[in-house]
C-alpha positions in Angstrom: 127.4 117.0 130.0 130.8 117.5 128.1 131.0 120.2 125.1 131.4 117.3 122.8 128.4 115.3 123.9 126.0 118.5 123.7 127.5 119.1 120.4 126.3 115.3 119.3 123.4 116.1 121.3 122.8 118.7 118.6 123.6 116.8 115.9 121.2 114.2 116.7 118.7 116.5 117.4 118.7 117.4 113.6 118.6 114.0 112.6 115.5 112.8 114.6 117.9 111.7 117.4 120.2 109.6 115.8 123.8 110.0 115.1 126.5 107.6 113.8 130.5 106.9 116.2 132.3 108.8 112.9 130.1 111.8 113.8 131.0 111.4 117.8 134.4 110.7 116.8 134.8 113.7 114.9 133.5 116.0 117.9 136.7 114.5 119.9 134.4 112.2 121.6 136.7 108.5 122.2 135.3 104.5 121.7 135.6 104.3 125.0 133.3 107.2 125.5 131.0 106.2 123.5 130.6 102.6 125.5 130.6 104.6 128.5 127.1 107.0 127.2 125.8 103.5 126.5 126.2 102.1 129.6 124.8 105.5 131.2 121.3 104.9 129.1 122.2 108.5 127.3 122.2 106.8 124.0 121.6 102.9 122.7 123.2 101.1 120.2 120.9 100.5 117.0 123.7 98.6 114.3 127.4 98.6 113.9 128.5 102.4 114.3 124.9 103.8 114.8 123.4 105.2 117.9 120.3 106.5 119.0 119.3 109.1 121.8 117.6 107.3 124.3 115.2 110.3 125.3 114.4 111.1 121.0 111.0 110.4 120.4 110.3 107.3 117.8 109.1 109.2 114.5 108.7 108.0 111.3 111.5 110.6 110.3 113.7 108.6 112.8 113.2 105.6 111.3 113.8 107.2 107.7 117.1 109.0 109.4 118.3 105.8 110.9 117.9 103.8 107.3 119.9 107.0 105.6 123.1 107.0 108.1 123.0 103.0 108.4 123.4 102.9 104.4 126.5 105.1 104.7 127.5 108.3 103.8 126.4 108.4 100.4 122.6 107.2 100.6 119.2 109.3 100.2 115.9 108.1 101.3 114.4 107.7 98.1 111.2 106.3 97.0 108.1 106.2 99.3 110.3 107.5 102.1 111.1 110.4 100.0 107.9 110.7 98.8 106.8 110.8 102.6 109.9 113.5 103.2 108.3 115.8 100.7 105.1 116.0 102.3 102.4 113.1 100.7 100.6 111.0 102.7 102.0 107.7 102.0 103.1 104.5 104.5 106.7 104.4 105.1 108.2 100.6 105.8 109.7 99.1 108.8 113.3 99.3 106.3 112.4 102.8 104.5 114.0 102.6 101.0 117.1 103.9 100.7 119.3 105.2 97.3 122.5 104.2 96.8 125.4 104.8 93.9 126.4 102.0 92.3 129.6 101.7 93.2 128.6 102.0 97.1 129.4 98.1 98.8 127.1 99.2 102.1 124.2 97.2 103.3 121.8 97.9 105.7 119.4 95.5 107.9 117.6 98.4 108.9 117.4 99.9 105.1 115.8 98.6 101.7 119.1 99.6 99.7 118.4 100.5 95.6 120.8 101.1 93.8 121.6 103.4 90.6 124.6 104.6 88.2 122.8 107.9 88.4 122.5 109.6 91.2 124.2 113.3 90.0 124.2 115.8 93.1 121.3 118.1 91.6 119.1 114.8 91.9 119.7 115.1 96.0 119.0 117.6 99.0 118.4 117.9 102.3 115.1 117.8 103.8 114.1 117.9 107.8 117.7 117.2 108.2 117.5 113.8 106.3 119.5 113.3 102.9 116.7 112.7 100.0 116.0 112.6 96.5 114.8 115.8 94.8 111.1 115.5 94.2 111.3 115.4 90.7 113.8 112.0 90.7 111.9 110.8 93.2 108.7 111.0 91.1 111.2 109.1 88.6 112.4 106.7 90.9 109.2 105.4 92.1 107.5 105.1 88.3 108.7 101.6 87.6 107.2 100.3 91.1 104.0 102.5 91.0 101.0 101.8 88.9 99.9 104.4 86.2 96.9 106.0 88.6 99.5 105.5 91.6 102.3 107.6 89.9 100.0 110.2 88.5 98.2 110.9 91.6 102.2 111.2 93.1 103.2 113.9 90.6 100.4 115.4 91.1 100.1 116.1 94.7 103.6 117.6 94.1 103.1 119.5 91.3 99.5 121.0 92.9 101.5 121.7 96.4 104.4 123.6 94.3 107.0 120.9 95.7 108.2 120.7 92.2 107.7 121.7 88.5 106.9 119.9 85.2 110.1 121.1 83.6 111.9 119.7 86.9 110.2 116.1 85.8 111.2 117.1 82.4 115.0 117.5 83.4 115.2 114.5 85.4 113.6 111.9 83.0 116.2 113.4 80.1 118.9 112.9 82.4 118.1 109.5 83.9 115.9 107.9 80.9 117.5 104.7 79.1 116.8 101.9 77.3 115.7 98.8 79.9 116.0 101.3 82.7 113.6 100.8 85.4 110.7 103.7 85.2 111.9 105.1 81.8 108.5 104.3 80.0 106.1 104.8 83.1 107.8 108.6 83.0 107.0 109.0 79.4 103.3 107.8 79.6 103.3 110.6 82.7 105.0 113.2 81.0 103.2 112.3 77.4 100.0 113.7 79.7 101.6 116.5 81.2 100.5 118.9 77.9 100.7 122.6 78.0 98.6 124.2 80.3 98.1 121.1 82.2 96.8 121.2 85.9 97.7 118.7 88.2 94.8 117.2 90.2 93.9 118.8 93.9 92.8 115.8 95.2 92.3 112.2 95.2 88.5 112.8 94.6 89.6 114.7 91.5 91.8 111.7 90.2 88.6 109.3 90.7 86.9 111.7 87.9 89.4 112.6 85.9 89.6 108.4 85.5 85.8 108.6 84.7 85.8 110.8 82.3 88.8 109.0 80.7 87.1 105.7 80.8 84.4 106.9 78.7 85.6 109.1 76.4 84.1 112.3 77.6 85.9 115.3 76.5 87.8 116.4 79.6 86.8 120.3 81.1 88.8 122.8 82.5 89.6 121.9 85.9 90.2 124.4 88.9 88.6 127.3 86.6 88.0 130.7 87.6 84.2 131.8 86.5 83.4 135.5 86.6 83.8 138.2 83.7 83.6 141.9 85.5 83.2 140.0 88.9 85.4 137.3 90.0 82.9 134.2 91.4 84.9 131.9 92.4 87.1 128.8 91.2 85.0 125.6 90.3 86.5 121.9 90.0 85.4 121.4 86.5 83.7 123.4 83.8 82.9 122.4 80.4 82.6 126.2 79.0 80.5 125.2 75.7 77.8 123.4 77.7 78.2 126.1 80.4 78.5 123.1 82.9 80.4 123.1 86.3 81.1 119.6 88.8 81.8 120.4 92.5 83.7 117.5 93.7 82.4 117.3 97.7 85.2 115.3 99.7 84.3 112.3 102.1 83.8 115.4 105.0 82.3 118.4 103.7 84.9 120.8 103.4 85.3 124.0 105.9 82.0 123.4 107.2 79.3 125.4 107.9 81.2 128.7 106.5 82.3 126.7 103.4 78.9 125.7 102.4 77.1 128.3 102.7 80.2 130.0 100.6 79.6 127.7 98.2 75.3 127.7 97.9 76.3 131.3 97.4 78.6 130.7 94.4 76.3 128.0 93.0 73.6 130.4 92.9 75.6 133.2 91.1 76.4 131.0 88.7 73.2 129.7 88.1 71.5 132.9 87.6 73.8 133.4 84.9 73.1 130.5 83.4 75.8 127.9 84.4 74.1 125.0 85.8 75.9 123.2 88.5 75.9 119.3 89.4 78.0 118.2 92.8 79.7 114.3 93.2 80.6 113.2 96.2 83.4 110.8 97.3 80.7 107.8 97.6 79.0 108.9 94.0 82.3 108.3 92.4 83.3 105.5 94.8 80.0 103.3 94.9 77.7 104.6 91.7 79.8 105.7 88.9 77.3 104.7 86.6 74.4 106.7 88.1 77.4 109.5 88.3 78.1 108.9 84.2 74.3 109.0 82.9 74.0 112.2 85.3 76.8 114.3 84.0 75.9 112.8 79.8 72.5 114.0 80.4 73.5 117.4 81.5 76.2 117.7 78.9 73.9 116.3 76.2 70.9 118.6 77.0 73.4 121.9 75.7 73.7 119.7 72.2 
């Protein structure tokens, strides 16, 4: 193989195996090369001036690389692909949405193109070798397609895996917020409920009662709280400290198994002989008998009255 071809060879290899002719061009590589590679099986044509290694394996980072270069040289994944780019566990389409400026004419059959007047270079990086949004804007982005639970279970997940900040949101809604534009309220409702010393939700689980409690007007506890004065005990999901009350959330598996749990009938016990009385919801309580869940929790928190 020819120093320019391993060079693309490289290049590809940071884009999930897909490069674009400017980028062979530019290593001194000819058209007539190019058809040649084709014809060899090296590399396959996937649209006008985009190519992909034949031997790459198909990822959805591919597919969210391919959309980025076949937009042009000025897109981002943004939206759900970005959201996927930054680490939540969200489907990414066949034609991964793509960000555009404005004033960009490109168009994509292999892209869902967006378009923005707004799109300031601190609102873009690079992630897994893919041109993307910043977390925070696309957190922004996505608020005037998401619902309210959708979006807040988004931020969220970033904000609880350190991906980005609440002053990040902050910045980016200040910047990008208008009249009429597309997300503007959505990010105020969010950020209206981002108080000080806010925690973001762990979990989907956590969401489901945090949306229970909200329903029905029960005051809302301290979430993720340390317990222990001298002696550290642990760190609980919820804990409403004047009715000395903590709520394990147990996912749809039991967590860590065997190790975890008896961890955890270790805690419950400390805590209980110190008089903190412990209730556990699982993912089905929540899911299929919120009700039972409701007059449960009421009862314990009324019996401290």
């Amino acid at each position: 193989m020819a120093e320019p071809q391993l060079v693309l060879a490289e290049i590809a290899g940071i884009q999930h195996g897909v490069f674009t002719a400017r980028q062979a061009l530019e290593q001194g590589l000819s058209r007539n090369s190019l058809r040649a590679m084709v014809t060899s099986g090296w590399c396959e044509r996937l649209a006008l001036g985009l190519y992909r290694v034949r031997a790459a394996p198909h990822t959805v980072q591919q597919r969210i690389s391919t959309a980025v270069l076949s937009a042009g040289p000025k897109a981002v994944a943004s939206r759900r692909s970005a959201l996927y780019l930054w680490g939540a566990p969200v489907e990414v389409s066949q034609r991964p949405e793509v960000l555009l400026p404005r004033d960009r004419s490109s168009s994509s059959v292999l892209a869902d193109v967006q378009r923005t007047n707004w799109l300031p270079a601190q609102h873009t990086t690079v992630k897994d070798g893919i041109a993307v949004t910043s977390p925070a804007r696309t957190i922004f982005d996505l608020a005037g397609s998401r619902s309210r639970r959708q979006l807040l279970r988004d931020a969220d997940d970033l904000l609880h895996r350190e991906v980005c900040t609440i002053d990040e949101l902050r910045r980016v809604a200040d910047f990008v917020a208008g009249r009429g534009r597309p997300g503007s309220q959505a990010m105020a409702d969010l950020l209206a409920e981002m108080t000080e010393g806010y925690i973001p939700s762990a979990s989907e689980l956590e969401q489901e009662f945090r949306d229970l409690l909200a329903a029905n007007g029960i005051e809302i506890p301290r979430f993720e709280a340390n317990l222990g004065a001298e002696e550290w005990i642990g760190r609980v999901d919820a804990y409403w400290d004047w009715a000395a009350l903590v709520v394990e959330l147990d996912g749809r598996k039991y967590h860590g198994g065997l190790t975890a749990r008896d961890s955890d009938r270790r805690r419950d016990n400390e805590l209980m002989a110190g008089g903190v009385r412990v209730l556990r919801f699982t993912w089905r309580d929540l899911k299929e008998r919120p009700g039972w869940v409701l007059s449960v929790l009421l009862a314990a928190l009324s019996a401290h009255l």
